[in-house]
Wavefront OBJ file of the C-alpha trace (Angstrom):
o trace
v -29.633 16.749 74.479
v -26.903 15.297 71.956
v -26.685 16.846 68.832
v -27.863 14.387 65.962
v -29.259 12.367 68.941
v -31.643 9.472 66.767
v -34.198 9.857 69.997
v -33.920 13.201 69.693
v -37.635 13.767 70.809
v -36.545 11.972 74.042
v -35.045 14.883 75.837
v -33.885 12.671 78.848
v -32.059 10.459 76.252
v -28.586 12.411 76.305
v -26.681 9.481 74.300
v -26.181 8.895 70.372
v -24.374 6.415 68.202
v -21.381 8.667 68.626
v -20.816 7.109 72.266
v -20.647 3.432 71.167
v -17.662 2.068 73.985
v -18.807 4.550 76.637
v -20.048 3.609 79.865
v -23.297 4.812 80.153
v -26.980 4.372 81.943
v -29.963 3.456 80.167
v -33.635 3.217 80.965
v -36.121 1.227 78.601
v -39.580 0.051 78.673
v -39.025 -3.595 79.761
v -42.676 -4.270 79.332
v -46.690 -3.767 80.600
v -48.471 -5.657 83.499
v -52.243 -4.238 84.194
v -51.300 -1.445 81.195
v -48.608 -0.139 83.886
v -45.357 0.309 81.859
v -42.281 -1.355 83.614
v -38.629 -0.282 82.729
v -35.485 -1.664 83.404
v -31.909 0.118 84.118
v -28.783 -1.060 83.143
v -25.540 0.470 83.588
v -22.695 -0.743 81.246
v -20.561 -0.605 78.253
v -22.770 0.930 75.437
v -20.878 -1.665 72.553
v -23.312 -1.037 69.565
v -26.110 0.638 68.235
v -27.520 0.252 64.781
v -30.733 -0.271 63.092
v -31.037 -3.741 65.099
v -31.228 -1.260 68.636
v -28.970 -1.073 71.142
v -26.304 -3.875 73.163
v -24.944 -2.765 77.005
v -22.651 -5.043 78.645
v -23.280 -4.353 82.105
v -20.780 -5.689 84.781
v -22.254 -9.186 84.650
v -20.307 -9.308 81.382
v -24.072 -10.977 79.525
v -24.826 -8.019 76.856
v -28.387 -6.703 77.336
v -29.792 -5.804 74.032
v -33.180 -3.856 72.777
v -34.743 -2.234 69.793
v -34.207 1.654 70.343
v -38.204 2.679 70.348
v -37.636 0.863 73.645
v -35.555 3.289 75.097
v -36.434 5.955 77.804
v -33.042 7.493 79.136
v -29.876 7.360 79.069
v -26.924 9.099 80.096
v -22.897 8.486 79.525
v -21.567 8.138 83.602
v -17.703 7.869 84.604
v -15.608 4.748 84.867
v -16.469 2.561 87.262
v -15.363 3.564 91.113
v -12.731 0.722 91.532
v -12.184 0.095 95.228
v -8.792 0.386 96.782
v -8.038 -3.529 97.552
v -4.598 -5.812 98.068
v -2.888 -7.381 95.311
v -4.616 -11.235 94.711
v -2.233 -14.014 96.213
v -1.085 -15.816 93.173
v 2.268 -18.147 92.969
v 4.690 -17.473 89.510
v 3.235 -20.756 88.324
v -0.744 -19.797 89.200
v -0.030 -16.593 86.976
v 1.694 -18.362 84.469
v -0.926 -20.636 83.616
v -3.384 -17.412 83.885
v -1.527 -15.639 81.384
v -1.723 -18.632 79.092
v -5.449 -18.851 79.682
v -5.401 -14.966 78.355
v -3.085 -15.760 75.443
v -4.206 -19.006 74.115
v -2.826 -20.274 71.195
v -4.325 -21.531 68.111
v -3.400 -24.997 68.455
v -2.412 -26.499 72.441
v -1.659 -30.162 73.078
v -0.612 -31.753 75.992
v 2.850 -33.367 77.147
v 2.649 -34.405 80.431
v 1.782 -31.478 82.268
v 3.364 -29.447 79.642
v 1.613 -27.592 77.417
v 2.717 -27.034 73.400
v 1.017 -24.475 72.092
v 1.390 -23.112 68.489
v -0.537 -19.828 66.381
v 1.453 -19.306 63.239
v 4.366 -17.888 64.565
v 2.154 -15.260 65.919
v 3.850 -14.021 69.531
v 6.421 -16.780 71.405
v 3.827 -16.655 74.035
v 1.150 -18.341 71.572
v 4.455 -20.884 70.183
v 5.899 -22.080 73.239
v 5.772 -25.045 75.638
v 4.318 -23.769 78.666
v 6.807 -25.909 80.638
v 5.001 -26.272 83.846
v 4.864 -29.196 86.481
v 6.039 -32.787 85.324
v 6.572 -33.398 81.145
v 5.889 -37.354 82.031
v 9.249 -38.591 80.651
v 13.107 -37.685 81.705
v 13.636 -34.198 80.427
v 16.032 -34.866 77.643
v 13.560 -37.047 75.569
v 10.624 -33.921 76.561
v 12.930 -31.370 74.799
v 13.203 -33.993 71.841
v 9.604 -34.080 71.284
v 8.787 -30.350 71.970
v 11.512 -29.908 69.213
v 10.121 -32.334 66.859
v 6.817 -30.978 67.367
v 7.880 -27.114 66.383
v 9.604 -28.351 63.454
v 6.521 -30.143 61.661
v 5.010 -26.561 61.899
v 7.903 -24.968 60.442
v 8.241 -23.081 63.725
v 11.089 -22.367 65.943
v 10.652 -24.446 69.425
v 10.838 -22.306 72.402
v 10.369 -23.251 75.851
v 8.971 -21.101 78.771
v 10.838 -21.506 81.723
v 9.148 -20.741 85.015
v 11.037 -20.517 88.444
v 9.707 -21.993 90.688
v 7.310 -23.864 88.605
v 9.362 -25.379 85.799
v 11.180 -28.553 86.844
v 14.189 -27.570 88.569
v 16.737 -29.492 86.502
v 15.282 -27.866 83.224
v 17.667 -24.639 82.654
v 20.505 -27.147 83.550
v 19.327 -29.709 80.478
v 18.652 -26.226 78.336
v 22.341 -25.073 78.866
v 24.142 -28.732 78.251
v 22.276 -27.917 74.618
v 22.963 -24.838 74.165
v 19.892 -22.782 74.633
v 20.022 -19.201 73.928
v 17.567 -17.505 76.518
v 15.423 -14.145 76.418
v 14.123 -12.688 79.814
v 10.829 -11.175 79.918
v 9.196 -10.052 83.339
v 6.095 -10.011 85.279
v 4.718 -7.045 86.994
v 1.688 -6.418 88.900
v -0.664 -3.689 90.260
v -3.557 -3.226 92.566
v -6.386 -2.368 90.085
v -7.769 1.137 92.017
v -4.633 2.598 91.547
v -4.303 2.520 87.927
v -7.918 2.934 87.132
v -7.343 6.693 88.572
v -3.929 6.928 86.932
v -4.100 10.052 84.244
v -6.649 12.081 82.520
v -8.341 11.667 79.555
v -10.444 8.984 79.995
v -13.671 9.971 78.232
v -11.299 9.728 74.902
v -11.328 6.005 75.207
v -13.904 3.377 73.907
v -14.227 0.268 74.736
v -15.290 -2.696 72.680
v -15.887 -6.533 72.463
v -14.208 -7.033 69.132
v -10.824 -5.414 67.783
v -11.965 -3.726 64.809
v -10.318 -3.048 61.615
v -8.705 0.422 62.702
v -7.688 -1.341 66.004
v -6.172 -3.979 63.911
v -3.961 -1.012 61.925
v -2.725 0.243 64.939
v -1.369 -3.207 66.182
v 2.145 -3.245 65.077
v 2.498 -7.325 65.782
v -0.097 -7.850 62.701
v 1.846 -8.967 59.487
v 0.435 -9.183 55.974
v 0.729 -12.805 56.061
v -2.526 -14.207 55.856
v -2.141 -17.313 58.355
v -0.328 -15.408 60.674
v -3.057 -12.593 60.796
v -5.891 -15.337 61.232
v -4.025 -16.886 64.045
v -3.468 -13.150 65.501
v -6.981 -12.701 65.383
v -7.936 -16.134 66.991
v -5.649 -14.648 69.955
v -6.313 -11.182 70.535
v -9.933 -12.570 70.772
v -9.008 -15.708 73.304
v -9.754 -15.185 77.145
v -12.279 -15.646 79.742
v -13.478 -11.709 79.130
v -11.803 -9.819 76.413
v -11.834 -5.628 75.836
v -10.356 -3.998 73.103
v -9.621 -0.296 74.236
v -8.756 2.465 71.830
v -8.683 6.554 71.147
v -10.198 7.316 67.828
v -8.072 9.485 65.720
v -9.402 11.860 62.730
v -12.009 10.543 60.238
v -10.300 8.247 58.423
v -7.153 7.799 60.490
v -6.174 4.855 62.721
v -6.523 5.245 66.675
v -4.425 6.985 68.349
v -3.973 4.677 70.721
v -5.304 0.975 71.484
v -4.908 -1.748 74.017
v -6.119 -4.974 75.413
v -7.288 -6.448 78.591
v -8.581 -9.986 79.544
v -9.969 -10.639 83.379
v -9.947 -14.185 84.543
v -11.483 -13.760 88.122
v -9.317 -11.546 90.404
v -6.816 -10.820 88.328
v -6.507 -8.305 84.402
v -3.813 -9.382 82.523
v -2.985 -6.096 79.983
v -1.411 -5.406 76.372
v -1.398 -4.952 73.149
v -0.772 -1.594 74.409
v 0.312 1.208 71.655
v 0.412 4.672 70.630
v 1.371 6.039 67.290
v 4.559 7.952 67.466
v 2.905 10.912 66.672
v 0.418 10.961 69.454
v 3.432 10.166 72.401
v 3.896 11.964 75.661
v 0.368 12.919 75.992
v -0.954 10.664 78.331
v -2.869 8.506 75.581
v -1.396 4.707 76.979
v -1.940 5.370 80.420
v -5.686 6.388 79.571
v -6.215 3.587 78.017
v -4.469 1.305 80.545
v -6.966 3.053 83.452
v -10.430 2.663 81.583
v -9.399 -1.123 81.057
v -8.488 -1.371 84.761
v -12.261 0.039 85.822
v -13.763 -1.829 83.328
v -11.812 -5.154 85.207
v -12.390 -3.734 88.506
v -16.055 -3.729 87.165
v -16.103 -7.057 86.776
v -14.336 -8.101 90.216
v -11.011 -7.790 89.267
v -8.188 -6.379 91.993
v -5.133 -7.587 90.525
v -3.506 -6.207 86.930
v -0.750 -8.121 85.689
v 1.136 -7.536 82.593
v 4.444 -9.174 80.235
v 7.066 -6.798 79.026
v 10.690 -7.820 77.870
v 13.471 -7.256 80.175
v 15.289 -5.195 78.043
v 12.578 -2.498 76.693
v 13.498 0.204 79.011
v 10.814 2.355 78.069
v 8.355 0.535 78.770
v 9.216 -0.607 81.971
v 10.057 3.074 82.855
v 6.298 3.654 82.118
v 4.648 0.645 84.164
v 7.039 1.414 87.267
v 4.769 5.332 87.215
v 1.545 3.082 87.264
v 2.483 1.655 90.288
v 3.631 -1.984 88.685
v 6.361 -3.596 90.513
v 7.945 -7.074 89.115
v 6.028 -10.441 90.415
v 8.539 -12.687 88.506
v 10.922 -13.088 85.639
v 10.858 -16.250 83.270
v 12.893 -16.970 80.038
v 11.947 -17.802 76.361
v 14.587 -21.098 75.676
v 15.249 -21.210 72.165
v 16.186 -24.970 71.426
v 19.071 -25.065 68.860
v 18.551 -27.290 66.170
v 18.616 -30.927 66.311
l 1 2 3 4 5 6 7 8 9 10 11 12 13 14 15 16 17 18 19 20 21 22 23 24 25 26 27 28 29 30 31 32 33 34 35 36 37 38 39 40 41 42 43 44 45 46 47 48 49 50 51 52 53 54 55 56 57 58 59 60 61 62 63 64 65 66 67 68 69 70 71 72 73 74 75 76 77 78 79 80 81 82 83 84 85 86 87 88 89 90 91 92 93 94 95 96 97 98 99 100 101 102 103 104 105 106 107 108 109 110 111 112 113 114 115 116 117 118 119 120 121 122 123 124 125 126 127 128 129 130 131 132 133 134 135 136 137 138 139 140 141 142 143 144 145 146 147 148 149 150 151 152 153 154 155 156 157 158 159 160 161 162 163 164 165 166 167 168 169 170 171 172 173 174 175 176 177 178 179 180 181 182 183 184 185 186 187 188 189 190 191 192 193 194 195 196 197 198 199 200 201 202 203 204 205 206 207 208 209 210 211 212 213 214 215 216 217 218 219 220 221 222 223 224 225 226 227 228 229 230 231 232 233 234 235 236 237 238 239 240 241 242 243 244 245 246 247 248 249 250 251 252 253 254 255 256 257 258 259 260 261 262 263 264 265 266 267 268 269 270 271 272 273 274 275 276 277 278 279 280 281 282 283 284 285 286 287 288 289 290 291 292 293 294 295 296 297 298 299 300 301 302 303 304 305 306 307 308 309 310 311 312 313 314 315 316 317 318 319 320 321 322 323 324 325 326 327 328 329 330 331 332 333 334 335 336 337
């Protein structure tokens, strides 16, 4: 039994409060039928436990919750088993518009079949036009409103260009106005992989919600009040969201943290960081495999992350986890009209 277990008298309940973002098993009393008691067994994230009881978010992603006088067992049990399966079949544009479904800005408005999207300057992902498909008008007067839009936000006006999936005259119209252009690639992995990549995993916890000591560890968080709102409003966008994150010392920020969002088949990951102190030791790739079960949980196969062309590092790290580059596409910064 746990020490400082709050069912301690429960010697088959081998969980506390201390395993909040472990995957565990449960059994409670669900309820009586001819004074018979009838329990129910769930197998999930553990993601609270307080005076209200207890929340598990089993792979069904719809949080079970009950007081804890209702519980009968419960055990903490290893990541989830992902099976070995292909990468999904996705086009450049299909995964574009799934990372922007992952990502999704503050404030989005249509233009055509372009999408402006805007979050306080938080990320160019989150204040860019998605430039996808058909802007409805010749592309010269689209890059006129997509710059007049930015600039009543106070915001530069980047465009993300897609090939194929942008319109294929676009980087032509970009250049005759000088665009200055930043690469960033896409790279993918089969989930079973990467959820056995490492060690360590039992040092990660999982939650719905970044947390204030997630938040410190986030280097893209400003002081700026607006832009920390719209950060926020982002980290927490998505079809199914999980903060990760290895506690440090009482009173310390994690040692590590990152971020995963399944849409369907595929995980898009980020948000992924470890304090310089805590490098080389296996933290980030921990991290990145509990996400991937967690995903692979769900019915995920597919991971899929962003990560500048030029950070090195970085993409040293991804190509050990197995990630090999889908696509490339550019942020377009529009000069100035």
């Amino acid at each position: 039994m746990t020490t400082g277990n709050p069912a301690g008298d429960r010697p088959e309940v081998r969980i506390d409060r201390s395993d909040v973002g472990r995957r565990v098993s449960v059994r409670r009393l669900s309820e009586f039928v001819d004074d018979r008691p009838v329990f129910r067994d769930s197998i999930g994230v553990l993601t609270s436990w307080d005076e209200h009881g207890l929340t598990i978010v089993p792979r069904s992603g719809e949080p079970v919750s009950f007081p804890e006088k209702l519980l009968v067992a419960g055990k903490v049990v290893p990541p989830f088993p992902a099976r070995r399966a292909p990468l999904p079949v996705a086009t450049p544009l299909e995964l574009q518009r799934i990372a922007g479904r992952g990502w999704p800005a503050v404030e989005q408005e249509p233009l055509g079949e372009w999408t402006l999207r805007a979050a306080a300057g938080f990320t160019r992902r989150a204040n860019s036009v998605q430039a996808l498909g058909d802007p409805g008008a010749p592309l010269p007067q689209a890059l006129a409103a997509v710059r007049d839009w930015y600039a009543q936000r106070g915001l530069p006006a980047y465009v993300e260009v897609v090939t194929p999936g942008s319109p294929d005259a676009l980087r032509s119209e970009l250049d005759r106005l000088g665009a200055g252009y930043a690469p960033t690639l896409v790279r993918t992995v089969p989930l079973a992989g990467l959820a056995r990549a490492g060690s360590g995993h039992d040092r990660v916890r999982l939650a719905r919600t970044a947390d204030a000591a997630w938040l410190s560890a986030y280097r893209r968080v400003s002081g700026d009040p607006a832009v920390e709102a719209a950060a926020r409003q982002v980290l927490h966008g998505g079809p199914s969201v999980w903060f990760a994150s290895v506690p440090g010392a009482p009173g310390q920020p994690p040692l590590a943290i990152g971020r995963c969002v399944i849409d369907g088949p595929w995980a898009c990951f980020g948000a992924v960081e470890v304090q310089p102190y805590a490098r080389r030791a296996g933290l980030g790739t921990a991290v990145m495999a509990v996400l991937a079960s967690r995903a692979a949980e769900e019915g995920a196969s597919g991971g899929y992350l962003q990560v500048e062309a030029e950070n090195a590092g970085a993409i040293a790290l991804y190509d050990g986890l197995g990630f090999t580059t889908s696509h490339t596409y550019h942020y377009a910064l529009l000069p100035q009209g």
